[in-house]
C-alpha positions in Angstrom: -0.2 -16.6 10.6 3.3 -18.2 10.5 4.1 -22.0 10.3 3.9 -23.9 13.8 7.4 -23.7 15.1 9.3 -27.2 14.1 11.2 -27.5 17.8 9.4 -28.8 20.4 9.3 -27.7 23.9 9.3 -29.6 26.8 5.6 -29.6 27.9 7.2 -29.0 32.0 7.8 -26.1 30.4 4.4 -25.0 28.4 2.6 -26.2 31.4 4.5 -24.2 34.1 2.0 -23.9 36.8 3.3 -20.3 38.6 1.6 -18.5 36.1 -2.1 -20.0 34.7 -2.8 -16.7 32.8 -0.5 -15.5 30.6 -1.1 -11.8 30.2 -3.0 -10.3 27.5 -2.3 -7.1 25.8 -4.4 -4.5 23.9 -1.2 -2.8 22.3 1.9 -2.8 22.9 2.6 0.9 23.5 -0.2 1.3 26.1 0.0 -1.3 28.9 2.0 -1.0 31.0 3.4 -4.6 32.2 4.0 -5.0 35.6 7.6 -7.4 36.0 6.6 -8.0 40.2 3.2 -8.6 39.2 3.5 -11.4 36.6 7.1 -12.7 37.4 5.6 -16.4 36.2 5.0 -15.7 32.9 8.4 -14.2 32.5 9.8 -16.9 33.9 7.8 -19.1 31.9 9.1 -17.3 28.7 12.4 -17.3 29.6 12.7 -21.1 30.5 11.7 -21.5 26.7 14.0 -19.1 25.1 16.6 -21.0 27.2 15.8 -24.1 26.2 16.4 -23.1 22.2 19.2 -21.4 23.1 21.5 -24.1 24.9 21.1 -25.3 21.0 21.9 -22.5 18.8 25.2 -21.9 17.2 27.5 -19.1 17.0 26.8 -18.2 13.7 24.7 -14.9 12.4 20.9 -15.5 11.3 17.2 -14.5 12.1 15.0 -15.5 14.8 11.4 -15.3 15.6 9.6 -15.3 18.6 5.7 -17.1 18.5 3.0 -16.9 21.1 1.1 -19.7 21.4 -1.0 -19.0 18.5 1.9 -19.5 16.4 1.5 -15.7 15.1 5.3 -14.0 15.2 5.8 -11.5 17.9 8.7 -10.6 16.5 11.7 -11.0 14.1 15.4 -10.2 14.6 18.5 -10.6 13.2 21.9 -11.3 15.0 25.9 -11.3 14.4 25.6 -14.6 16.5 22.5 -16.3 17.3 24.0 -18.3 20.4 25.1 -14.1 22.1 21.5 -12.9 21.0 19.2 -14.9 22.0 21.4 -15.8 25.3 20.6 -11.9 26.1 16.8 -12.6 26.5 17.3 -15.6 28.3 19.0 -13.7 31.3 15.5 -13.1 32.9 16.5 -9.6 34.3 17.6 -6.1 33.2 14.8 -5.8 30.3 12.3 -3.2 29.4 8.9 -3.3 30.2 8.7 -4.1 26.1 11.3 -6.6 25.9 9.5 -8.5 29.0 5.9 -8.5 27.6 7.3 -10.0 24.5 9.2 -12.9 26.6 6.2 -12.7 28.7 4.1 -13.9 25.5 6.8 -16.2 24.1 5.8 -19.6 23.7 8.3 -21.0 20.7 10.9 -20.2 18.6 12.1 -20.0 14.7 15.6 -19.9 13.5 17.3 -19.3 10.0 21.0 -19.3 9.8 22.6 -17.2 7.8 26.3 -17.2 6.0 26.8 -13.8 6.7 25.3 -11.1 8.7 24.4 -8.9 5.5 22.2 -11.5 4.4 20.5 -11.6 7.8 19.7 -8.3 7.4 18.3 -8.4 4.5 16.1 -11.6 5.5 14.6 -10.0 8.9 13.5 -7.1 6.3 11.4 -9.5 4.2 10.2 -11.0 7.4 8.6 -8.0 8.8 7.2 -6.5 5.8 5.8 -10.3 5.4 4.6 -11.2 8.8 4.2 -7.6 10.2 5.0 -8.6 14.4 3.4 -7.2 16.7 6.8 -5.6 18.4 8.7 -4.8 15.6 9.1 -1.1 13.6 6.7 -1.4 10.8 6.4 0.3 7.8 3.1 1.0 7.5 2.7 2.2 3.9 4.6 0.0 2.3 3.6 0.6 -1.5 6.2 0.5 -4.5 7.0 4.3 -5.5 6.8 5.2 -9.1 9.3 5.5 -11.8 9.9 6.7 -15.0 10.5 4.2 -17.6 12.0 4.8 -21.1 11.6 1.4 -23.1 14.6 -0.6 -24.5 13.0 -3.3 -26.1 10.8 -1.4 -29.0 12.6 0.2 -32.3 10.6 3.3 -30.9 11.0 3.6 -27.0 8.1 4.3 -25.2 7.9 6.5 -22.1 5.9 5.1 -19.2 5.2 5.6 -15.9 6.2 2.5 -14.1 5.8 0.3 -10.5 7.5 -2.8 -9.3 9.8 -5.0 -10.1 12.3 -3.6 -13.0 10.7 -6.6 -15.6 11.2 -4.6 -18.5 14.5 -3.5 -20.5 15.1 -0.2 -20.3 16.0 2.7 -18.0 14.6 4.0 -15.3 14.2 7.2 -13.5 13.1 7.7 -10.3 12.1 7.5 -7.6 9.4 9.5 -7.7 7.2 10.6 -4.4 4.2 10.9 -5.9 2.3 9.6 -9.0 0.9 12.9 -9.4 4.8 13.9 -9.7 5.2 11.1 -12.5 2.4 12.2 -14.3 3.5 15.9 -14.4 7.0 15.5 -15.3 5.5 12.7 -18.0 3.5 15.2 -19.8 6.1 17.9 -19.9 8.9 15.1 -21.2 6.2 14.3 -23.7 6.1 18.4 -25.1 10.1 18.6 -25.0 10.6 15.4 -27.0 7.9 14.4 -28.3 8.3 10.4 -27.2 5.4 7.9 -27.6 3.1 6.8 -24.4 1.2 4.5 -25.9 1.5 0.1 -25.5 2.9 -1.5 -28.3 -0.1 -3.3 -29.3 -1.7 0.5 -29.7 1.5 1.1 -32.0 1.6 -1.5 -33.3 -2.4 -1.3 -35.7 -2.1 2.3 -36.0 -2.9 3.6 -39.6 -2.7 7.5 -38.9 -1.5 9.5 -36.0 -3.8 9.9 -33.0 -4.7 12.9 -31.3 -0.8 13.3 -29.0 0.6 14.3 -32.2 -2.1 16.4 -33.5 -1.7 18.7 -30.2 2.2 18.2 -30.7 3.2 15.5 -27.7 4.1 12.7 -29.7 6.8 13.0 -33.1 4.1 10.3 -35.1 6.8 7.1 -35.2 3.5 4.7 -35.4 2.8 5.7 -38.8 6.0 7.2 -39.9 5.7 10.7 -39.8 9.2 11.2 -38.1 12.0 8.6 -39.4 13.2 6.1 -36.9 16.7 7.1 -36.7 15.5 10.7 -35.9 13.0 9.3 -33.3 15.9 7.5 -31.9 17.9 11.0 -31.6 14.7 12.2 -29.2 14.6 9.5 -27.2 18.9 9.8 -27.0 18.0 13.1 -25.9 15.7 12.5 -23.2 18.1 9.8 -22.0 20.5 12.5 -21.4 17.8 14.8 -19.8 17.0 12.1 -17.1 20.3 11.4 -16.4 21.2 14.8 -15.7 23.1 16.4 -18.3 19.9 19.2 -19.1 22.5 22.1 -19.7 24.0 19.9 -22.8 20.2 19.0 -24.3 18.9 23.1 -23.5 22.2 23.5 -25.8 22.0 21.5 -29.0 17.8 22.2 -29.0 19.1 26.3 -29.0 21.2 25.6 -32.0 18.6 23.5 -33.5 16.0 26.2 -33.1 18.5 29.0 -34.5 19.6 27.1 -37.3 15.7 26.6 -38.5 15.4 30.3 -37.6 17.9 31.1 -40.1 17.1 29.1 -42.8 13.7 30.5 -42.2 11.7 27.0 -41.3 10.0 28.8 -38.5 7.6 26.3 -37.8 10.4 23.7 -36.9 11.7 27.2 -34.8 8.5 27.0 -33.0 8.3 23.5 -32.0 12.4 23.8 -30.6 11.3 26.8 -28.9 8.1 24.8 -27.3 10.5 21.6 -26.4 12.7 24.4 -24.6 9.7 26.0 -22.7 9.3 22.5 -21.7 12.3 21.6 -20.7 12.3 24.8 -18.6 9.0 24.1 -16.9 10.5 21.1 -15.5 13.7 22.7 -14.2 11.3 25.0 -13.0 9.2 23.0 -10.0 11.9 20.6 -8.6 11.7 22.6 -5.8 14.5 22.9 -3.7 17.6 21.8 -5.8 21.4 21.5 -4.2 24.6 21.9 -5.9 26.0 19.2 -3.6 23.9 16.1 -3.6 23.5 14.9 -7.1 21.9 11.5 -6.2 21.1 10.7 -2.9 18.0 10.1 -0.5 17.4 11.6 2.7 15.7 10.9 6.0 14.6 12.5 8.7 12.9 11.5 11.7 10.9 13.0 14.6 9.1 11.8 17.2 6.4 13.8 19.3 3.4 11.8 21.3 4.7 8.7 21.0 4.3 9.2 17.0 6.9 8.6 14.9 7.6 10.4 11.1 9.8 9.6 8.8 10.5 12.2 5.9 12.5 11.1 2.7 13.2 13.4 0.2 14.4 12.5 -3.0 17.5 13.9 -5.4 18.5 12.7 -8.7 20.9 14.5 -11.1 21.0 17.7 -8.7 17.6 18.0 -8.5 14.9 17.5 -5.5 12.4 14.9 -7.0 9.8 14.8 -4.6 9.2 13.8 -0.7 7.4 11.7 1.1 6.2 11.0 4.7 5.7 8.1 6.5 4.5 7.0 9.8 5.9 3.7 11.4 4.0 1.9 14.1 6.5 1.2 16.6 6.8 1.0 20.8 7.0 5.0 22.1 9.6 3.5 24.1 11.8 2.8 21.3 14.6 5.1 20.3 14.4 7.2 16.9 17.8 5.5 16.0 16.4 1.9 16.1 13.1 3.5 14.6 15.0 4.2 11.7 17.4 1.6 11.2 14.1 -0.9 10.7 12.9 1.4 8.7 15.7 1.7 6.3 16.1 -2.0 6.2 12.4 -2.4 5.0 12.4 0.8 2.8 14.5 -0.6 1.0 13.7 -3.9 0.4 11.7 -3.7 -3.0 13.8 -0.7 -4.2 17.5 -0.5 -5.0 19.4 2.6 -3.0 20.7 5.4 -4.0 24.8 6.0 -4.2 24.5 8.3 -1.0 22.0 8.0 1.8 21.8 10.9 4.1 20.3 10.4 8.0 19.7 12.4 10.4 20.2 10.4 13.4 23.6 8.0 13.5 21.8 4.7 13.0 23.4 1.1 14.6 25.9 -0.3 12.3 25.7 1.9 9.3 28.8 -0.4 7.9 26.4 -3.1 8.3 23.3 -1.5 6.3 25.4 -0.3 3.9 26.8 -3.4 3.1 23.4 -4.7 3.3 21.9 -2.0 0.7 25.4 -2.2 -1.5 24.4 -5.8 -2.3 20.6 -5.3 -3.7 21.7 -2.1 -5.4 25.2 -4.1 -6.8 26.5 -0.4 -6.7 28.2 1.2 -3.5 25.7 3.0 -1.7 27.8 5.4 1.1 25.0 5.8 4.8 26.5 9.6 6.4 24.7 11.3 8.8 26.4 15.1 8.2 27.0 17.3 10.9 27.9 20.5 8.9 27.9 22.1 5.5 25.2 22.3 3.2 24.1 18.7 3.9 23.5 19.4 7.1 21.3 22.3 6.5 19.3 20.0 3.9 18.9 17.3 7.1 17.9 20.7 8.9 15.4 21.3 6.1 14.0 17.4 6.2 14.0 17.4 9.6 11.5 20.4 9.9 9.1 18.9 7.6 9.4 15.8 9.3 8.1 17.6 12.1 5.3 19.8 10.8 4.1 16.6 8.8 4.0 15.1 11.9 2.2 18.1 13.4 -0.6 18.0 11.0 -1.0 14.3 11.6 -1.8 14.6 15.2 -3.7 17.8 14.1 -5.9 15.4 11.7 -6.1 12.5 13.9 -7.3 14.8 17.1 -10.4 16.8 15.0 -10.9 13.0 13.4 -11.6 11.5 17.3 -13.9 15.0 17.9 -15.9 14.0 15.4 -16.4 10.5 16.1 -17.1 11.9 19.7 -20.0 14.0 17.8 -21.4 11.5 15.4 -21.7 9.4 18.3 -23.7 11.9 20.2 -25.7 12.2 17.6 -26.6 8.8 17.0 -27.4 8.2 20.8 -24.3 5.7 21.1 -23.0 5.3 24.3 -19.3 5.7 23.7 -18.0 7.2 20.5 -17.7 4.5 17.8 -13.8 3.2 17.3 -15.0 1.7 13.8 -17.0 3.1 11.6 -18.4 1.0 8.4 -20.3 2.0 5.6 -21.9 0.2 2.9 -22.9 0.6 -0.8 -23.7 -0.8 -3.8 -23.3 0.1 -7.4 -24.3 -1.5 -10.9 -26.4 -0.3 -14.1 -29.7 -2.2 -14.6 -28.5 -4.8 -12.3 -25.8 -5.8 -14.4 -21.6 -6.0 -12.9 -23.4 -5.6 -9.9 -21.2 -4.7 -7.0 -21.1 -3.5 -3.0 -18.5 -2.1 -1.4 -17.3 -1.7 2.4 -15.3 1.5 3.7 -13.9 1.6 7.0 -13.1 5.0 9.2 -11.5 5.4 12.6 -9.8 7.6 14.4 -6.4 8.1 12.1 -9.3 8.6 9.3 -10.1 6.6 6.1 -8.3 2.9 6.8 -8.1 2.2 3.3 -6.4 -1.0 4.2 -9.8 -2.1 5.5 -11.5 -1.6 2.5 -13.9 -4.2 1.0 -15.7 -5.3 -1.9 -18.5 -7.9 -2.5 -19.3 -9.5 -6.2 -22.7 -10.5 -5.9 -23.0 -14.5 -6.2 -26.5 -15.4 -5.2 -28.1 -17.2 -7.7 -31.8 -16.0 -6.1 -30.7 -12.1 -6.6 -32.9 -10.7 -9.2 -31.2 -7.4 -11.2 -31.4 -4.4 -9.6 -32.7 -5.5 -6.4 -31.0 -2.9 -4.1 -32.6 -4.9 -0.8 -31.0 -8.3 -1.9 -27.6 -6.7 -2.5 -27.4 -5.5 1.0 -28.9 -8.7 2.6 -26.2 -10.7 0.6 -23.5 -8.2 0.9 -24.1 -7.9 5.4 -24.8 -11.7 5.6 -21.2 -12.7 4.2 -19.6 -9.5 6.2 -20.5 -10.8 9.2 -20.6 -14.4 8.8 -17.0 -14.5 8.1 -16.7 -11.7 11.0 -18.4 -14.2 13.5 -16.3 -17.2 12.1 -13.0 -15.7 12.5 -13.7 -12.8 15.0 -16.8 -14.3 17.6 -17.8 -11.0 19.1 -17.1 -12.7 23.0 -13.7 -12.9 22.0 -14.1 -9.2 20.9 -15.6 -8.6 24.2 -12.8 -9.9 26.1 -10.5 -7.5 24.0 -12.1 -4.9 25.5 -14.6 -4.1 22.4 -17.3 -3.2 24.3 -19.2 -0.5 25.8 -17.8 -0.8 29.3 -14.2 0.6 27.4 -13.6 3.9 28.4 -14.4 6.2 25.5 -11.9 7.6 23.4 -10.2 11.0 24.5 -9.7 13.9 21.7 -5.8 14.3 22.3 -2.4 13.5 20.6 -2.0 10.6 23.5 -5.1 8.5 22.2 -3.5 8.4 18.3 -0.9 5.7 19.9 -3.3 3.2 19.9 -3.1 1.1 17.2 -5.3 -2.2 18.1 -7.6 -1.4 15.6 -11.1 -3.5 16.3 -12.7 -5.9 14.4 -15.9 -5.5 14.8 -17.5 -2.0 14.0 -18.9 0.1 16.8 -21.3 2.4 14.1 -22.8 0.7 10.8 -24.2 3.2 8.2 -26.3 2.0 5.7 -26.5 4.1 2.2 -30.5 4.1 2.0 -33.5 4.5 3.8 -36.0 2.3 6.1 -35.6 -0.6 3.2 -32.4 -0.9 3.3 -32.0 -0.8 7.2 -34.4 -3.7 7.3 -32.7 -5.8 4.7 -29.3 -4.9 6.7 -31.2 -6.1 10.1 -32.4 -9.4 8.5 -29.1 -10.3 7.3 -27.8 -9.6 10.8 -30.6 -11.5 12.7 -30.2 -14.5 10.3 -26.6 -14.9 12.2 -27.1 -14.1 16.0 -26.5 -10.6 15.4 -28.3 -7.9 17.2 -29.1 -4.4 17.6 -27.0 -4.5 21.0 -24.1 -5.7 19.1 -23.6 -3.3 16.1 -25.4 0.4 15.9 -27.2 0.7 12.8 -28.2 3.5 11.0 -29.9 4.2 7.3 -29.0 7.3 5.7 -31.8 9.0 2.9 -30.8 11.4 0.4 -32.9 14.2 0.9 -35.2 16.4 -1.3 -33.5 16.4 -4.8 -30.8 14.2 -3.6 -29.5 17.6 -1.5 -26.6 17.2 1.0 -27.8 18.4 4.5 -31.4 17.3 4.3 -30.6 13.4 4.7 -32.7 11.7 6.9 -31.7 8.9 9.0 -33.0 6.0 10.5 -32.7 3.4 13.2 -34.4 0.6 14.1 -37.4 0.9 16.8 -37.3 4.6 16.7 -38.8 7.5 14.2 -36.6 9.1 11.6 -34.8 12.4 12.3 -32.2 14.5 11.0 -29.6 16.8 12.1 -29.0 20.4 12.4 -28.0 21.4 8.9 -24.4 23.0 10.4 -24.1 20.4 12.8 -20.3 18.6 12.4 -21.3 15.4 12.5 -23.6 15.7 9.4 -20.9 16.9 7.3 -18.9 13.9 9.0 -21.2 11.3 7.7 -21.6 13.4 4.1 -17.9 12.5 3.7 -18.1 8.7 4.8 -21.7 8.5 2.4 -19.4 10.2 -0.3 -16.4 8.3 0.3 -18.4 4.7 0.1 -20.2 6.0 -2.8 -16.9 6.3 -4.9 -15.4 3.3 -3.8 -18.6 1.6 -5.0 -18.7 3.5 -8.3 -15.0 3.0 -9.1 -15.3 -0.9 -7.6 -18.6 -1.2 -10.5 -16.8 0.8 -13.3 -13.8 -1.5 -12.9 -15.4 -4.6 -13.3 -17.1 -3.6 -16.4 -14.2 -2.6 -18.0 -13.1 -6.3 -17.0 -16.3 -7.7 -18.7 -16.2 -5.2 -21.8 -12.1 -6.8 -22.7 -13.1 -10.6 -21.5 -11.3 -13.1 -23.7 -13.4 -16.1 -24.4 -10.3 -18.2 -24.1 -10.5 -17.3 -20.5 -13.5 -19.3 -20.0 -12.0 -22.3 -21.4 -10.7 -24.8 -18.6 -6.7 -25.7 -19.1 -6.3 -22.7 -21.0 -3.8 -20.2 -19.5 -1.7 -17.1 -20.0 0.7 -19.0 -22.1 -1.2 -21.1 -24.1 -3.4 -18.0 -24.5 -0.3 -16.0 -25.7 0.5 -18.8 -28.0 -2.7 -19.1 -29.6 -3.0 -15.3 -30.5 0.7 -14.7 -31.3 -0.4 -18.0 -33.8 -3.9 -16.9 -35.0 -3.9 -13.1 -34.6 -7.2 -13.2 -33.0 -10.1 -14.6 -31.1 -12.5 -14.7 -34.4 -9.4 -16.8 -36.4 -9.0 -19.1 -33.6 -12.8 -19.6 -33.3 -12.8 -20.3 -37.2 -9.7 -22.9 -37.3 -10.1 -26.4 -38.0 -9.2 -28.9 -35.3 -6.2 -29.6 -37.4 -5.2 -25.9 -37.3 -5.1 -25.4 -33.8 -2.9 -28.7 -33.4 -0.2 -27.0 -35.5 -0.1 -23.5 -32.8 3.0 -24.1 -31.2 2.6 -24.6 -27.2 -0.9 -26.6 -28.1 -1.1 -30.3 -27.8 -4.4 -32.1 -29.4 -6.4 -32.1 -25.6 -5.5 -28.6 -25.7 -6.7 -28.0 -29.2 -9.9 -30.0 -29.0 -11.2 -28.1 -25.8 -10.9 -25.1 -27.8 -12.8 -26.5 -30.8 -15.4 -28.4 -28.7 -15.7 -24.7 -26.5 -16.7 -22.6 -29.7 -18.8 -24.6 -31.9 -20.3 -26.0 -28.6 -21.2 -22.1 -28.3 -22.2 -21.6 -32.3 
């Protein structure tokens, strides 16, 4: 939620009495809004706008429009603030978008600007921050991976890397895919032999570890290549990366003949593995162009009111990788304004390429590439070709823009059959929207942890994901029944605080909603609900009556969430599971019926989460510092005292007096670390 907007409006205004219910939306892709039919609240919206804008001046900056929640409904930028907000204050001649948004419009928010680049750039960091409701968003929004070949370390190390460029060195990238990083790692790793491990690693080695026993590392931890000759590798891969592979290929084929000659065949060997290397990762770039030596390019179709994006990546002549992405955006939006938000936000944690290729003319490309010229500090060149062999590349984007988009209306079509199924199965009376599953993982009660996974119509919603650290003092270890209890209680305590399920109701999250239909037109419904439709419950009759305790405790009821316990079967066998619900006898389902196999995946797909949520803690617990647990102590006075000491043992040893003298350490410091170990010994 944003900050309450800091002008006021007259209350005449907020209390307009021609329109007493201001119209409430499900998504605003669906509903249609009706201009003759709520002219008030138009009205009503407009009056506000106009009473900002008879304020603004005529310089660029970003706006926001609130509701009256104070939640953004959108962000824009403008060349003048006065000409763009003046448009919505007209009244007349907008879209049925454009008017639900004044419609809703209850304040405004303003940030001028010195130039209309660095508006730009602002309204991306606004979106991808408060993610407005009528705005292009970027859905998946994660950093891609790079390569990263250290520049800080007498012997580089090569590193897949994400986020902010922290570190000196150079980087490579951008990768689609980590599975593309890794690959293209561990063939850079055969050809030159560079080190992967931290520096700490390298730092207490006393012989070589198993990389250079298998030949992928040259040994520099303990010597067994001279620096200066590790630094000639590393050169090498430097030149690799940056495209000159021809010139590398070369001087490794000399190498290797010259040890040939002088009949050192086993250094022969190892250049004739680096080039086999080398070769393999020429080899599945893909499709590679002799015209485009560094660029990115995007593509975008639309079909069902979808929208896919498709980036493909070049670097030194050669296709790195694509990726596709699916903006939530208004079907009534054009692709050209569908990309040109999308741009802005792509590239607002990454630096651009010198060339961006497009295959729709966007709004202003002077403007965006002014905008992407200043975070890159390069020149970055926006064309959208029209012919030549960068149009036939857009060509070749643009039809697996459209295929990927194919698929995912393909996916999200079978996913609402077989929510129709499961809840046909369970007896439901509409097919479940949200679909929540719960688990718990730990080893003799100990790291104990439960986990929450969410499914819906466009599949897993990983972005709904939970996990629960069990905190109740009264759990025993190992007791499977309090886990649940605990974990459902603070679900749905936190669900009833924030969510109350008659406010749900009045959304339109209940059974009277028409059920969802199996189609491309349902996927364009992105109002999500908060409260789940189905609940399954990883266990048998046990675990469904802990679940229904936790849930009565609360005011919640068997008419408010479906819940269902799910029994391994026989042996633990998928396809004899037995299920139950409350008030009723157990069954199960045909073994080849769909919706079995449906909720095998969502059982399977709760169970790893909950595995992977216990295992990570563990490994948490396994490397705790005990300088963690010490109150006033952290990261830097931590650094200090082990860059001082060496370790946790010496500092636990050291005299009061001793830990005085660590640099960074005053004497309160100092004697809450003494007092904190031989309190403990």
């Amino acid at each position: 939620m944003s900050p309450k907007p800091t002008n006021d409006v007259p209350p005449e205004i907020l209390s307009n009495d021609e329109d007493d219910d201001v119209v409430s939306l499900e998504s605003s892709s669906d509903v249609e809004f009706d201009l003759e039919a709520h002219p008030g609240s138009v009205k009503r919206g407009t009056e506000i706008i106009q009473h900002f804008w008879r304020t603004l001046p005529n310089a660029p900056g970003v706006y926001r429009m609130l509701d009256g929640k104070g939640d953004v409904l959108y962000v824009g930028k403008a060349r003048s603030l006065k000409a763009r907000v003046g448009s919505y204050a007209r009244g007349q001649g907008h879209s049925n978008r454009i008017a639900r948004m004044i419609a809703e419009t209850s304040a405004m928010e303003f940030v001028t600007t010195a130039t209309e680049t660095e508006a730009l750039l602002l309204e991306a960091n606004l979106i991808k921050q408060l993610r407005p409701r009528y705005n292009v968003l970027l859905r998946d929004d994660k950093s891609l991976p790079y390569i990263l070949l250290t520049g800080d370390h007498e012997a580089p190390q090569l590193v897949k890397h994400r986020g902010a460029r922290k570190r000196k060195g150079d980087y490579y990238g951008p990768f689609a895919s980590v599975w593309a990083v890794n690959r293209t790692i561990n063939a850079l790793q055969r050809a030159f032999l560079l080190r992967s491990c931290n520096d700490s690693y390298y730092e207490n080695r006393t012989r070589p570890c198993l990389l250079f026993q298998i030949k992928r590392c040259s040994g520099p931890c303990t010597q067994e290549i001279p620096l200066d000759e590790y630094a000639k590798l590393a050169e090498q891969a430097r030149a690799f990366l940056s495209g000159k592979s021809n010139l590398v290929k070369a001087r490794i084929t000399d190498e290797m003949q010259q040890a040939s000659d002088a009949l050192e065949f086993e250094r022969a060997a190892r250049c004739r593995d680096r080039l086999a290397a080398l070769s393999a990762i020429q080899g599945v770039q893909g499709i590679n162009t002799q015209s485009v030596e560094e660029a990115d390019v995007f593509a975008i179709d639309e079909q069902a009111g979808q929208f896919c994006v498709e980036v493909f990546f070049f670097r030194n002549w050669q296709n790195w990788g694509n990726r596709a992405y699916f903006p939530k955006a208004d079907k009534t939006i054009s692709r050209e304004e569908v990309l040109t938000s999308f741009l802005a936000q792509f590239y607002d944690d990454k630096p651009a390429p010198r060339l961006v290729l497009l295959s729709h003319e966007i709004e202003d490309p002077e403007l965006m590439g002014a905008a992407l010229s200043t975070r890159a500090e390069t020149r970055v060149e926006i064309h959208t070709p029209q012919r030549g062999e960068r149009r036939q590349l857009i060509e070749y984007v643009l039809r697996n823009a459209r295929e990927a988009l194919g698929r995912k209306l393909a996916d999200t079509a079978s996913q609402q059959k077989l929510l129709v199924s499961l809840g046909q199965a369970f007896g439901l009376e509409k097919p479940p929207r949200r679909v929540e599953v719960y688990d718990n993982s730990h080893i003799m009660g100990t790291n104990a942890v439960g986990a929450m996974i969410v499914a819906g119509a466009n599949g897993f919603m990983k972005q709904h994901y939970r996990t629960f650290n069990m905190k109740s003092e009264d759990l025993k270890p190992g007791d499977d029944y309090g886990m649940m209890r605990e974990m459902l209680h603070r679900r749905f305590a936190r669900l009833v605080k924030e969510e109350p399920r008659v406010a749900a109701i009045e959304n339109g999250e209940t059974s009277d909603s028409p059920p969802i239909a199996a189609g491309p037109d349902a996927v364009a419904d992105d109002n999500f609900p908060v409260w789940p439709d189905l609940v399954l419950i990883d266990g048998g009759m046990g675990q469904l009556q802990a679940a229904r305790q936790a849930l009565a405790e609360i005011g919640v009821t068997d008419n408010d969430v479906a819940l269902i316990g799910i029994a391994k079967g026989r042996d633990r066998d998928a396809g004899r599971e037995t299920f139950f619900r409350p008030s009723q006898p157990p069954f199960k389902l045909p073994p080849r019926d769909p919706a079995l196999y449906f909720v095998q995946r969502l059982r399977d797909e709760a169970h790893r989460f909950a595995i992977g949520a216990h295992r990570a803690k563990r490994k948490r617990e396994l490397v705790k510092n005990p300088l963690d647990e010490i109150s006033g102590i952290g990261p830097t006075r931590k650094r200090a005292l082990l860059h001082h000491f060496g370790t946790v043992k010496a500092i636990q040893r050291a005299g009061l007096e001793d830990l005085v003298k660590a640099p960074g350490v005053n004497a309160a410091t100092a004697r809450a670390v003494y007092d904190f170990f031989h309190e403990r010994s």
